[in-house]
C-alpha positions in Angstrom: 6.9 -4.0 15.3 6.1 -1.7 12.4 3.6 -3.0 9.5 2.9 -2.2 6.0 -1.3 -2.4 5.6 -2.3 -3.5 1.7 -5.4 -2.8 0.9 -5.8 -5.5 -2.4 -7.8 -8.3 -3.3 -4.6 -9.6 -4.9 -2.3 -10.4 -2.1 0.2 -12.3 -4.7 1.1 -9.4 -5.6 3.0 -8.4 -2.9 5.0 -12.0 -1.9 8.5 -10.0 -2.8 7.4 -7.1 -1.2 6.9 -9.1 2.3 10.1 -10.9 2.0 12.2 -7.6 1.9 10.0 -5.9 4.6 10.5 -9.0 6.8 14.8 -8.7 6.3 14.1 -4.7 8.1 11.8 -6.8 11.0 8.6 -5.3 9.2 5.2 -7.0 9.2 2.8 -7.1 5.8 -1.1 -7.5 6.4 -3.2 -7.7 3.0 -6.7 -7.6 3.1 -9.9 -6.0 1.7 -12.4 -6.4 4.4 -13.6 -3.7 5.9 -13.8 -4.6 9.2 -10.2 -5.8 9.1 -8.7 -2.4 7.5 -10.5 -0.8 10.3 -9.4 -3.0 13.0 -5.5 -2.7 11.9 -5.8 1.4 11.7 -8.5 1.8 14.2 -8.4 -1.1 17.2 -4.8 -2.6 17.4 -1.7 -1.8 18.5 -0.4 -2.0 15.0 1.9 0.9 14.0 1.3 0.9 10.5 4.0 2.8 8.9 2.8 2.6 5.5 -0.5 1.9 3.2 -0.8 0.1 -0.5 -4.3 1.0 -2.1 -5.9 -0.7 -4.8 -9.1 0.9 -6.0 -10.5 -1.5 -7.9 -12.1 -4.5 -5.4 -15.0 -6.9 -5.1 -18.0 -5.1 -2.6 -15.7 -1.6 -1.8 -13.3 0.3 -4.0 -10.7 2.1 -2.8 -12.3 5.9 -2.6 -14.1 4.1 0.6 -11.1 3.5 2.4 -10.2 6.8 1.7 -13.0 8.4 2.6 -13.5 6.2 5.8 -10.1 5.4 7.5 -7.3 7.2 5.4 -8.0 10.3 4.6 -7.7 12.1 8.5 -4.4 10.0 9.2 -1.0 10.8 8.2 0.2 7.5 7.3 1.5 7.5 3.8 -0.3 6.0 1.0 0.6 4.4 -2.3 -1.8 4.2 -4.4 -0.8 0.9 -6.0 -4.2 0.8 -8.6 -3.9 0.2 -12.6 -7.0 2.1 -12.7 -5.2 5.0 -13.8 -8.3 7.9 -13.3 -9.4 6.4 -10.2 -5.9 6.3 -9.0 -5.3 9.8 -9.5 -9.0 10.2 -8.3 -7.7 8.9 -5.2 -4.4 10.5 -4.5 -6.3 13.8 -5.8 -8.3 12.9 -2.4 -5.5 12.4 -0.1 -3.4 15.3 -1.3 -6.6 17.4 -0.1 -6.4 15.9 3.9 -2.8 16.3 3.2 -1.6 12.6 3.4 1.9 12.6 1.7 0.6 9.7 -1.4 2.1 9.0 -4.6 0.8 6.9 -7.3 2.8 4.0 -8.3 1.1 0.7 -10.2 2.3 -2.5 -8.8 4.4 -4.7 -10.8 4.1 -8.5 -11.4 7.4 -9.7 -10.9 6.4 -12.6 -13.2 9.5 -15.0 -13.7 11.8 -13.1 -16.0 14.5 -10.6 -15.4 12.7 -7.6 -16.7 9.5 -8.1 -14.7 11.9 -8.6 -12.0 13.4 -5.4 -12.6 10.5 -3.6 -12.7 9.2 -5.1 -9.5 12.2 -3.7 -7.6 11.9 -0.2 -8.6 8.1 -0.3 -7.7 9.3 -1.6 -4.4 11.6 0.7 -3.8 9.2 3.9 -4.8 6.9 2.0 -1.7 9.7 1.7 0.5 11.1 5.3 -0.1 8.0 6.9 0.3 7.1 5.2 3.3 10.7 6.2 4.5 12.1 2.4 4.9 15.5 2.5 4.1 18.8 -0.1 3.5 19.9 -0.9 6.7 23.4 0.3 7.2 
């Protein structure tokens, strides 16, 4: 099984997001902690097919996850920060190591049509550039 790692404090944020990856049979692991980033890309048999990073967390921001576990890998990154110079600080720093990252806010999806709206085109800027397709 394939997984999507999100590297947030906010893990809300990405309740839509898990529902679609779950229709393709794809996993969603949020977390922050350290240890836990580094035993999903390090220790397990996870095949992480994607990364969300948020720069701006309690105890680590996100330049430490790129600078620790992301930067020498090839998994694609989104950089999913509001923090729009560290976010470009960021993907500045993967495009360096050559990870293939683009930056792309997350959306509330809030309870309204429009934030809806807006949610599914974030989504589906994560899911193209992670290369998860419609099925046929």
């Amino acid at each position: 099984m394939n997984f999507v790692l999100a590297i947030d404090d906010e893990p809300r944020r990405y309740w839509r997001l898990a529902r679609t990856l779950a229709k393709r049979d794809i996993g969603l692991v949020v977390t922050c902690r350290m240890e836990e980033v580094r035993f999903y890309l390090c220790e397990a048999n996870y095949q992480i097919c994607g990364v969300l990073l948020d720069h701006d967390m309690p105890f680590q921001d996100g330049a430490y996850f790129v600078d620790f576990w992301l930067r020498e890998r090839s998994i694609p990154v989104v950089v999913s920060s509001h923090n729009r110079p560290a976010a470009e600080r960021l993907r500045a720093t993967l495009e360096e190591w050559a990870v293939p990252v683009v930056c792309a806010p997350v959306v509330d999806p809030g309870h309204n049509e429009r934030g809806l709206e807006l949610y599914a085109r974030w989504e589906r800027k994560a899911l193209d550039h992670f290369r998860i397709w419609e099925e046929p």
